[in-house]
N, C-alpha and C positions, 0 to 999 in steps of 0.2 A: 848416706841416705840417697842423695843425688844419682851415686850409681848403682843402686838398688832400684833406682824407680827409673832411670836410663835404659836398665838391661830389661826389665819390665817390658816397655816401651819398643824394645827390641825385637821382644823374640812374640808379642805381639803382632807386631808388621810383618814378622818372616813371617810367621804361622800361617797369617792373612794369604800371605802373596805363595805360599809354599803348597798348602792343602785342598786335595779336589772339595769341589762342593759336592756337601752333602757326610764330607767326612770330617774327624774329630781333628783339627790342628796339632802335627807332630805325635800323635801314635803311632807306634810300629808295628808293622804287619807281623803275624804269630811267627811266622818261619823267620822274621830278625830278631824277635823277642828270645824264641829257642836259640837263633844265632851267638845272642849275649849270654844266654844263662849256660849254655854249653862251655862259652870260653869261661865265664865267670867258676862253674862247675870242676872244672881243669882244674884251673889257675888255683883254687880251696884244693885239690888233690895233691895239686904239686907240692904245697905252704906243707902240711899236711903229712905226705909224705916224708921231708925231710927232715920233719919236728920225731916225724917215729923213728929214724935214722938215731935219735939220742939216746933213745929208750930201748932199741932193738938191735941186731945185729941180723947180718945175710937179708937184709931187707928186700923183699920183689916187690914189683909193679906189675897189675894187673895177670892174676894167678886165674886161671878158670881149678874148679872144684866141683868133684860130683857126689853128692850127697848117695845116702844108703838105698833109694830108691830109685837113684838113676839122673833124677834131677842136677844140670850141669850150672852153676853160675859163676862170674868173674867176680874177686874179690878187687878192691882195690891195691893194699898191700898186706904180706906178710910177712912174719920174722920172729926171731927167736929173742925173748924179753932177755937182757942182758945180764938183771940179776938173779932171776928164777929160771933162766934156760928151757921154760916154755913158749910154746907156740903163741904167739898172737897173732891177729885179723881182723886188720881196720877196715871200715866202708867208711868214704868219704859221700856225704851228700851236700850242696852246696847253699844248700836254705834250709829253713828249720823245717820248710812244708812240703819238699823234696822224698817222693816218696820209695818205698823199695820196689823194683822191679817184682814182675811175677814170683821169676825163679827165687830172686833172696826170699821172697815171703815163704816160698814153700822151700829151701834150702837152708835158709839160717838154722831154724828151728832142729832140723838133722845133724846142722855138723854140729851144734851145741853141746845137741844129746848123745850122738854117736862117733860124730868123726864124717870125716871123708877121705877123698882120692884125689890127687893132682891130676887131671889129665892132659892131654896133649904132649907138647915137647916141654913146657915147665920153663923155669930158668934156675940157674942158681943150684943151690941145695934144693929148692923146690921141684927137681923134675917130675915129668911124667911119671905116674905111677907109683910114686908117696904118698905114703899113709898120713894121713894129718888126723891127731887125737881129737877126742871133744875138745871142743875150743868154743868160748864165748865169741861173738862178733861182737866187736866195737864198734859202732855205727856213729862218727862223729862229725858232729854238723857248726857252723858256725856261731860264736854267741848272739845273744840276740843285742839288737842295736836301739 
């Protein structure tokens, strides 16, 4: 308890002696706040990533895809399910309140129903100009805490 009410006391004095006046003690400015949730954002992709590497096989990172009307967006990963030899397509988001970009909003919904196109230079089995079936997007967020 001592050092519960020490550290207290501590970060008290900094805040005092650390923060301009007139501002909140130890908040971070929006563009360190985005700083951290960007790395944090990653770092769930990365975790993420390699848990689909069990489940999947020819795994990519970061695939752009162009839906049937033209709409282009980056998936996080994709790969072929290992026991069904279908296509799968994760999006990782890094919080549960982590929203979809423009494009996924108006793109998921397309390849779900229709499919899309790899474009670009692709990687992998993924190149450029593969046809990718209706495929569901998995959109997997962290549990909640």
């Amino acid at each position: 308890m001592r050092d519960f009410i020490y550290q207290q006391i501590t970060w008290k004095l900094a805040s005092f002696f650390t923060h301009k006046i007139g501002e909140e003690p130890n908040k971070l400015s929006k563009q360190e706040q985005i700083q951290i949730n960007k790395k944090k954002g990653e770092e769930f992709a990365n975790k993420e990533t390699e848990s689909f590497k069990n489940e999947a096989h020819k795994v990519e990172k970061e695939i752009t895809i162009k839906a049937s009307d033209g709409t282009k967006t980056r998936v996080d990963a994709i790969g072929i399910d290992k026991q069904t030899g279908i296509t799968r397509i994760q999006e990782y988001k890094g919080s549960e309140t982590a929203p979809l970009t423009k494009n996924q909003k108006k793109a998921f919904p397309q390849l779900e129903k229709i499919g899309g196109e790899i474009v670009g230079k692709g990687k992998g089995d993924f190149s450029g100009g593969t046809k990718i079936p209706p495929t569901k997007i998995e959109i997997i967020r962290p549990p909640n805490k």
